[in-house]
N, C-alpha and C positions, 0 to 999 in steps of 0.2 A: 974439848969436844971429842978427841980423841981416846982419853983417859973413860969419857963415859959409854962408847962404842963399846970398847976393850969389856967395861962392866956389863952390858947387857948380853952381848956374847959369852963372857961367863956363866952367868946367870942362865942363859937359856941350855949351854951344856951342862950347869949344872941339875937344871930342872928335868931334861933328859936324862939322866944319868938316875937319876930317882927314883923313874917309875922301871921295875924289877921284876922280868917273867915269871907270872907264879906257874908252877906244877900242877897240870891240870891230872884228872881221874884217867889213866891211860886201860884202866884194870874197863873203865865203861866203854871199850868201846868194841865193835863186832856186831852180828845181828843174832838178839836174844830173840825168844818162844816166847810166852808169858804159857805156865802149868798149871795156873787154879783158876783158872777162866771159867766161864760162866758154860757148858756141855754145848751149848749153839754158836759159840763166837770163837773166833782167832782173835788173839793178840799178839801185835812185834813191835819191837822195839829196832829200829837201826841206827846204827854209831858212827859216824865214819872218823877217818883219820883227822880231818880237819877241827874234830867236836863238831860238826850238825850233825842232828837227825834226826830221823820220823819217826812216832809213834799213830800206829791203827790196830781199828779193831773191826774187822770182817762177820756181817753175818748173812752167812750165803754165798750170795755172791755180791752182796751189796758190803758197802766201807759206813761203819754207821758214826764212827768218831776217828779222827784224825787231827794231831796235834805236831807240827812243826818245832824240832828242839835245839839248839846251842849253849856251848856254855865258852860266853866271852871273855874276858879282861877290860873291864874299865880304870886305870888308874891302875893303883893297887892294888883290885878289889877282882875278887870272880862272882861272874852271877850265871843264871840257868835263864835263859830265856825261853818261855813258851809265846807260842804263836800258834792261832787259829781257834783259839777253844773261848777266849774273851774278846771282847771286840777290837779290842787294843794288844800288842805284842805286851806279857806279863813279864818281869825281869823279880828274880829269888837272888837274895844276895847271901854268896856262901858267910857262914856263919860260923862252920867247922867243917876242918877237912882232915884227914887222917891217910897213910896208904891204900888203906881199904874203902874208904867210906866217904862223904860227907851228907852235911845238912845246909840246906837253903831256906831263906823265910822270905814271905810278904807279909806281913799282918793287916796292911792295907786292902789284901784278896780276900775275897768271901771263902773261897773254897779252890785250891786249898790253902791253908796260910804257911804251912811245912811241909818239905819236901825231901824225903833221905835218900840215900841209895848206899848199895854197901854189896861187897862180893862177899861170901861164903858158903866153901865147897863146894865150887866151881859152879854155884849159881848167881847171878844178879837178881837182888833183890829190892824192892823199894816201896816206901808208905808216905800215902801224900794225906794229910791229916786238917784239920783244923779245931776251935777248941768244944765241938760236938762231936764229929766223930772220924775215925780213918778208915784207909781200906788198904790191903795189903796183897803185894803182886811177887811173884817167884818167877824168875826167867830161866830159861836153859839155852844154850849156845841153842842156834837156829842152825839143824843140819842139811844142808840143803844140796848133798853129793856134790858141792864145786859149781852147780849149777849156774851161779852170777859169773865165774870164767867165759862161760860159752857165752854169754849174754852180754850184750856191748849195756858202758855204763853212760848215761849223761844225759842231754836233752837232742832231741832229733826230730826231724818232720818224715811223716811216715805218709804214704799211700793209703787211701782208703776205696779198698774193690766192692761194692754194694754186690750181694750174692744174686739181687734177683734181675740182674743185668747184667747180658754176656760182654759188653767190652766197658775195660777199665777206664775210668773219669780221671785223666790228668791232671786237671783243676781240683778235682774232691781231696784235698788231705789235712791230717791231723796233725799238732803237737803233742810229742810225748815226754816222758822224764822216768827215768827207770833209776833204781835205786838198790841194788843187788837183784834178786827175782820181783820187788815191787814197781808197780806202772802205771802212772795217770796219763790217760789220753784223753785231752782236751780239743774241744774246736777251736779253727781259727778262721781267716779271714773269707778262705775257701769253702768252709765245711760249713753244713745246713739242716743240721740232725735236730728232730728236737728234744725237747730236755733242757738242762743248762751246759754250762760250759765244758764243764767236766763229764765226757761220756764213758769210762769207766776209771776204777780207782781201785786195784788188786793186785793178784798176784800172775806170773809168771811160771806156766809150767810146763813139763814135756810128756807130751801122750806117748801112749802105748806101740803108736805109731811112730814115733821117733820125730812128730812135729811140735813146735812150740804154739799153746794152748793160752789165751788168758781166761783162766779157770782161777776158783778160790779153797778146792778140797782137794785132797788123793784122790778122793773115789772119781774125779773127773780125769784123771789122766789115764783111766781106764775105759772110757763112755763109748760106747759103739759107732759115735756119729760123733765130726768134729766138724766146724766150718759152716761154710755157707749160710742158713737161717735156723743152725743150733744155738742153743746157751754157750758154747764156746768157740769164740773166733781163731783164726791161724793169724797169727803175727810170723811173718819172716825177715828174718835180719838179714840178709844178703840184700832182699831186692826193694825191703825197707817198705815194706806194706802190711795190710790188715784188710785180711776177706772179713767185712760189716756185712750187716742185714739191716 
């Protein structure tokens, strides 16, 4: 009895011992621009240290696609997991990977069934393809003067001040999730806005005024009017609120 203890405790350090960190794409991570975009959309891509991250695509001031990304370790194996774009989280199983580069597949996905990515000259680049056709994206580091510094990172409940009522609703507030300058603000148990759940889904900026703006252009951190029953609300981090209309 003993003798076979001793063996399966072998065995399971052996088995441990087996599966082996791979090197994950460290060249991928930061937050890219996308540069051949379509003259009316924003595209970003964001990386964090961990491997997650978001990719959107803004137009206006609306988020018209959003795709939640990872890239994990099963086993011995790396895959790209996407989330949000099929009804099920998708998983690409790397297939080659280089310094600079790899390639992931599903052949089981309609679209896409390959997925590359690869740095050169100090762009990020990638084509998600299948056997009709692809489409091809160029990213550039996303410059965004340090501005995620000043801007606390993670998830938080925020205050929500309705502009066309002079005192503030205790009870009325939001969940947020901020992601460098990007930020979903969601209702929850408090909040009674209508729409769905998600009551905006963009970017993060600072007016001309020296206030932080959630706006989705340059031209808006110029706007003559911010706040209250504008197109762009004031979020402040200090007192952990949002002037709504």
């Amino acid at each position: 009895m003993r003798i076979l203890v001793l063996f399966i405790i072998g065995f399971l350090l052996c088995s441990c011992q087996n599966t082996t960190e791979i090197k994950k794409p460290t060249w991928l991570l930061g937050k890219w621009k996308r540069i051949n975009n379509q003259p009316e959309k924003l595209t970003y891509e964001f990386w964090n240290d961990d491997f997650s991250g978001i990719g959107f695509t803004l137009k206006e001031k609306d988020t018209v696609f959003k795709e939640v990304l990872d890239i994990i370790q099963k086993n011995d194996s790396l895959y790209l997991k996407v989330t949000g774009v099929n009804e099920k989280p998708t998983l690409f199983a790397f297939t080659k990977q280089t310094d600079t580069s790899f390639t992931a597949e599903n052949k089981k996905n309609k679209f896409p069934k390959t997925i590359q990515y690869w740095t050169e000259n100090n762009q990020l680049k990638a084509k998600v393809a299948n056997d009709e056709f692809s489409i091809d994206f160029v990213f550039e580091k996303h410059q965004t003067n340090n501005l995620q510094e000043k801007i606390p990172q993670g998830k938080f409940t925020y205050e929500l001040i309705f502009a066309e009522f002079p005192d503030r609703f205790n009870d009325s507030t939001c969940s947020i999730e901020i992601n460098g300058n990007h930020i979903i603000v969601k209702q929850n148990e408090t909040t009674n806005l209508t729409g769905g759940e998600i009551i905006y889904d963009g970017l993060i900026l600072k007016h001309k005024s020296g206030k932080w703006i959630l706006a989705n252009t340059n031209e808006s951190t110029n706007a003559d009017e911010i706040g209250g029953c504008t197109d762009y609300p004031i979020i402040n981090f200090n007192e952990k609120l949002i002037e709504w209309c």
